[in-house]
C-alpha positions as CSV (number, residue, x, y, z in Angstrom):
1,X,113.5,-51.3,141.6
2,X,115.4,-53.1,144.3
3,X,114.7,-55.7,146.7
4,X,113.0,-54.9,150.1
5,X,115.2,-56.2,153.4
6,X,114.8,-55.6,157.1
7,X,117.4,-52.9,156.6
8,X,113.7,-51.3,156.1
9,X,112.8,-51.9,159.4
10,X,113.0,-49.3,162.5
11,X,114.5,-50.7,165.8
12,X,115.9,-53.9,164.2
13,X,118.2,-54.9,166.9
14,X,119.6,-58.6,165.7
15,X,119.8,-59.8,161.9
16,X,121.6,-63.2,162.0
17,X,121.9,-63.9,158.2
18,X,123.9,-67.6,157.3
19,X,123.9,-66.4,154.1
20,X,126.6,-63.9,154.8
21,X,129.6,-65.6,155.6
22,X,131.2,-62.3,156.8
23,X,129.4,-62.6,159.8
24,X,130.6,-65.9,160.5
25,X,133.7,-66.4,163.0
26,X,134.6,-69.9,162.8
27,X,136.9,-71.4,165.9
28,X,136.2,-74.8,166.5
29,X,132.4,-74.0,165.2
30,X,130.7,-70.6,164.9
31,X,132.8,-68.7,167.8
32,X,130.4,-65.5,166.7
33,X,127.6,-64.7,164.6
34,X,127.6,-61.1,163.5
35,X,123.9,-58.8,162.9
36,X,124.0,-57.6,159.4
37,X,123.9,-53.5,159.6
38,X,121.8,-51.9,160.5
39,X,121.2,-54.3,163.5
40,X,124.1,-54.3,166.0
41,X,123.7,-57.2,168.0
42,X,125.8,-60.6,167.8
43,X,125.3,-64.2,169.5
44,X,128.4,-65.3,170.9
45,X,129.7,-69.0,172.2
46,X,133.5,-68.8,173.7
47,X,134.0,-72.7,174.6
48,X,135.0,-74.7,171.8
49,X,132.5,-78.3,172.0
50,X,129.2,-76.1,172.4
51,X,129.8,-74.0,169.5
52,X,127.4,-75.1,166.7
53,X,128.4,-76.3,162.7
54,X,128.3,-73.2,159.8
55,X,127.9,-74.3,156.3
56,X,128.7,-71.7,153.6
57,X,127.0,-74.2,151.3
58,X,124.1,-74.7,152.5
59,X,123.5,-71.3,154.3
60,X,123.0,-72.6,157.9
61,X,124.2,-72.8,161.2
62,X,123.4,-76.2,162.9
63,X,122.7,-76.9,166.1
64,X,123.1,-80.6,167.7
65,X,120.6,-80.4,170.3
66,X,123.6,-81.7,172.7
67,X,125.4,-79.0,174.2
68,X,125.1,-76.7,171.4
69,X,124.1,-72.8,171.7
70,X,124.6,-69.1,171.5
71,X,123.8,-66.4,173.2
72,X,123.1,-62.6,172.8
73,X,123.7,-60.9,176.1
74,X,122.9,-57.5,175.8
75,X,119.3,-56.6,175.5
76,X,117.6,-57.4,172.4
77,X,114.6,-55.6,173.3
78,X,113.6,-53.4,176.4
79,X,109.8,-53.6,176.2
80,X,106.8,-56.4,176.3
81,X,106.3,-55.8,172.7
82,X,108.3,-57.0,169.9
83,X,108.5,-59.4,166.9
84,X,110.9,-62.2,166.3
85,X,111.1,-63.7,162.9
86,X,113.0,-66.5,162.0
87,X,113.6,-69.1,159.1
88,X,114.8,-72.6,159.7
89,X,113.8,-76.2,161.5
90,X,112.8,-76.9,164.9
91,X,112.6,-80.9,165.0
92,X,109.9,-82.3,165.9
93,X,111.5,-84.6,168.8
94,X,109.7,-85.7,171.6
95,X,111.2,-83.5,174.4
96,X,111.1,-79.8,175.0
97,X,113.0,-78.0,172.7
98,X,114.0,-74.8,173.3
99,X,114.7,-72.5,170.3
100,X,114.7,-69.3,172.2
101,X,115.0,-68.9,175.8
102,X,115.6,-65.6,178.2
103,X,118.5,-64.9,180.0
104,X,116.8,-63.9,183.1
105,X,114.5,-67.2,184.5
106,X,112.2,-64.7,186.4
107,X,111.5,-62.8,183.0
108,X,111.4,-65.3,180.9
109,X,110.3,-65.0,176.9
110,X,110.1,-68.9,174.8
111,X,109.5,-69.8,171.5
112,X,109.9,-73.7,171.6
113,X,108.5,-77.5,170.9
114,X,106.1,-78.3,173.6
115,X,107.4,-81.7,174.1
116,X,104.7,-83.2,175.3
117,X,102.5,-83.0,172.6
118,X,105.1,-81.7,170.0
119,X,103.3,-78.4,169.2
120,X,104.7,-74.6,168.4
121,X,104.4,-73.3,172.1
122,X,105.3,-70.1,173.0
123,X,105.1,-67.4,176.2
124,X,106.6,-64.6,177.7
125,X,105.3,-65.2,181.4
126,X,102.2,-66.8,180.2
127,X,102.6,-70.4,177.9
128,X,100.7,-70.6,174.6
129,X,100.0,-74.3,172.9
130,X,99.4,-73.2,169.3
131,X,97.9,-76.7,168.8
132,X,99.5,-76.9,165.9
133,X,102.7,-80.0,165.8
134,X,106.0,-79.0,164.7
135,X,107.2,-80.0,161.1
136,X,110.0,-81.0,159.5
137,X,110.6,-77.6,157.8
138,X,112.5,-74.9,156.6
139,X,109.6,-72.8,157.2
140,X,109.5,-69.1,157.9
141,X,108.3,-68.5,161.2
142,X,107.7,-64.9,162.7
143,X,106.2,-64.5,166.1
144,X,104.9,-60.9,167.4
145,X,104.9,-60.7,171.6
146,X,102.1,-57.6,172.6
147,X,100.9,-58.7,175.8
148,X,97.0,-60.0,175.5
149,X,97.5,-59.5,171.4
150,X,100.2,-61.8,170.1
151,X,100.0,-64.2,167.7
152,X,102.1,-66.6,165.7
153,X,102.5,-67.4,162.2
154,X,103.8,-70.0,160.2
155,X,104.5,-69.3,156.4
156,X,102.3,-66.9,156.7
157,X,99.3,-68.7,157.9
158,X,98.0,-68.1,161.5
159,X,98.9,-70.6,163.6
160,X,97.5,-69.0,167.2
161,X,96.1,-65.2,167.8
162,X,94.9,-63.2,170.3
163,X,97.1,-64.3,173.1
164,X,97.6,-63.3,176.0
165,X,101.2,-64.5,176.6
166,X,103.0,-62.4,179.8
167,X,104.7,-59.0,179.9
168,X,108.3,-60.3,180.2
169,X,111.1,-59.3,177.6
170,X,114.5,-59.8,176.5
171,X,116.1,-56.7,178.5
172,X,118.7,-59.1,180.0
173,X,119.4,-60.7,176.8
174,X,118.5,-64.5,175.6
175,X,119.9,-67.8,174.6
176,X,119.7,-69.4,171.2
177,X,119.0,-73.6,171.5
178,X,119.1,-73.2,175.3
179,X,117.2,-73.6,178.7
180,X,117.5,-70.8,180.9
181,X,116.3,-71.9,183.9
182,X,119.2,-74.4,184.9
183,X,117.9,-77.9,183.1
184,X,120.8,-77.9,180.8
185,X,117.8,-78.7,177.7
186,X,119.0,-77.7,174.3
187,X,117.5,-77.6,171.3
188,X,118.4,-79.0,167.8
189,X,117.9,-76.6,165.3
190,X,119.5,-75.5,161.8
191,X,118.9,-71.8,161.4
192,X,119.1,-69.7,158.4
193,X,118.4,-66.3,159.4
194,X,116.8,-64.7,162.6
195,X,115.6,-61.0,162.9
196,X,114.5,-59.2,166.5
197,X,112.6,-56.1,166.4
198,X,112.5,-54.1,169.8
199,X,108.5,-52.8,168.5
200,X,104.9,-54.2,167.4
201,X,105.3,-54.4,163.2
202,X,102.4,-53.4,160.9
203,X,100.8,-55.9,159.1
204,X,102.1,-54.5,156.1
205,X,105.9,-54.5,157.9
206,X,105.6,-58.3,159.2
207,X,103.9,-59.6,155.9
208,X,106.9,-58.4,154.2
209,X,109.3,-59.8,156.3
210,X,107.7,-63.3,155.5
211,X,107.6,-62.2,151.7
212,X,111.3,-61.6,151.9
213,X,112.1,-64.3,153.9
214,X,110.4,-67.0,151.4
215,X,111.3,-65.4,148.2
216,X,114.8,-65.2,149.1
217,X,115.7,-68.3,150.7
218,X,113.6,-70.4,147.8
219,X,115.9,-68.8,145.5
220,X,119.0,-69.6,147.5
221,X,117.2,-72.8,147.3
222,X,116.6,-73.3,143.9
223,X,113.0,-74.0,144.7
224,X,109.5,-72.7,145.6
225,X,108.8,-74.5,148.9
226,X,108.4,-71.6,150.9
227,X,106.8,-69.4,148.2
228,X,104.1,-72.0,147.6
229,X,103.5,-72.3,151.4
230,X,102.0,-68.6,152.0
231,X,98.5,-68.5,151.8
232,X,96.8,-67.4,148.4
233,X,95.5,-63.9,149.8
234,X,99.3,-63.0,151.1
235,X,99.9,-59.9,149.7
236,X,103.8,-61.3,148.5
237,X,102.6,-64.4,146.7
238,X,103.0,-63.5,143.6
239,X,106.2,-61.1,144.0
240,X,108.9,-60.3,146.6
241,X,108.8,-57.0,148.4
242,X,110.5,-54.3,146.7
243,X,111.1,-50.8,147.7
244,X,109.8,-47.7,145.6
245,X,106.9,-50.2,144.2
246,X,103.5,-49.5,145.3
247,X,102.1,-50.6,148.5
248,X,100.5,-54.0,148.8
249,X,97.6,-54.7,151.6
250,X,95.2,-57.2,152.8
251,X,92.0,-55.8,152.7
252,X,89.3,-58.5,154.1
253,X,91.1,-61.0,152.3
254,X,91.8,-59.5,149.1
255,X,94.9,-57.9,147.9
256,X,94.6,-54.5,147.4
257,X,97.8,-52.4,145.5
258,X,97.7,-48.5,146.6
């Protein structure tokens, strides 16, 4: 029975995965990050001092909050709705952080730290406070944009729902650690993996994404953080996601295997 992976997943269009090093172009730092297959997209930096740190032993690619970031300049998605999953640390500084940031400053979609009160904020046209302060992390963080329906989650619990956050997308493509919009604001962040999927996942399809993402990377880890930080009624806290297995759901807070 193998091991489920967003290879699974229709319309994946960027899989950043540090635990690859074949993706990984190293110049005077990371130069190019590759998408595993089936994804096709890669985040690019071409000037030397603004490229940010790999390391193969610890799975990450570290950015200084500087001058450090990537971009992905051909359009990630080409609608309002989409989901954006990611595992690593956003620090919990007290200035704006920007972890993801549009291209385009007229169309602009953000997943960042709200400075001023150091919360998850995120928007695409529309800003969302989740209320909710950054932390230290790792943590597996996975984000679904659908107009007056998106929501955010953290380890699998709900940090904001039912949002009505903008119509704007990535069509003109998006920076990784940087501002758009001309302030020069970067954003220190050590990243382990990132996903981007151009459609609106089921509950089953984004539950397992943060199943995979926390059993993998606690393994990789030699530790249960992640794991142990999904909410008892999560339909992967017992087991990864496997393919061929029977399907797991949450039914009214139970989990229910069909």
């Amino acid at each position: 029975m193998a091991l489920w992976t967003p290879a699974e997943l229709s319309n994946l269009t960027v899989w950043l995965d540090a635990s690859d090093d074949s993706t990984i172009t190293e110049v005077t730092g990371v130069s190019q990050w590759d998408s595993v297959s089936p994804a096709t997209l890669a985040a690019t930096q071409g000037t030397g001092s603004d490229q940010p740190t790999y390391s193969n032993a610890n799975n990450t690619v570290s950015f200084d909050g500087s001058n450090d970031f990537m971009s992905v300049t051909s359009a990630p998605t080409t609608s309002a709705d989409f989901t954006i999953a990611y595992l690593g640390t956003i620090p919990n500084a007290a200035t704006f952080e920007p972890f993801i940031d549009g291209i385009d400053p007229g169309g602009r979609v953000i997943i960042d730290n709200n400075g001023s009160d150091q919360d998850y904020r995120y928007f695409q046209g529309s800003s969302i406070d989740t209320g909710v302060n950054v932390t230290a992390g790792p943590d597996v963080h996975l984000v679904q944009f659908n107009s007056s329906s998106s929501f955010f989650n953290k380890n699998g619990n709900v940090l904001s729902s039912g949002d009505n956050t903008g119509t704007a997308h990535l069509s003109n493509g998006m920076y990784i650690c940087e501002r758009s919009n001309g302030s020069s604001s970067h954003g220190a962040a050590v990243m382990n993996e990132f996903l981007i999927v151009d459609a609106v996942l089921s509950e089953e399809d984004y539950q397992k994404v943060e199943g995979y993402m926390a059993w993998k990377w606690d393994d990789l880890n030699g530790d249960t953080t992640l794991v142990t930080a999904l909410p008892s009624d999560h339909p992967y806290k017992s087991e990864a996601p496997t393919i061929g297995a029977a399907t797991v759901k949450t039914i009214n807070g139970l989990a229910i295997t069909a």
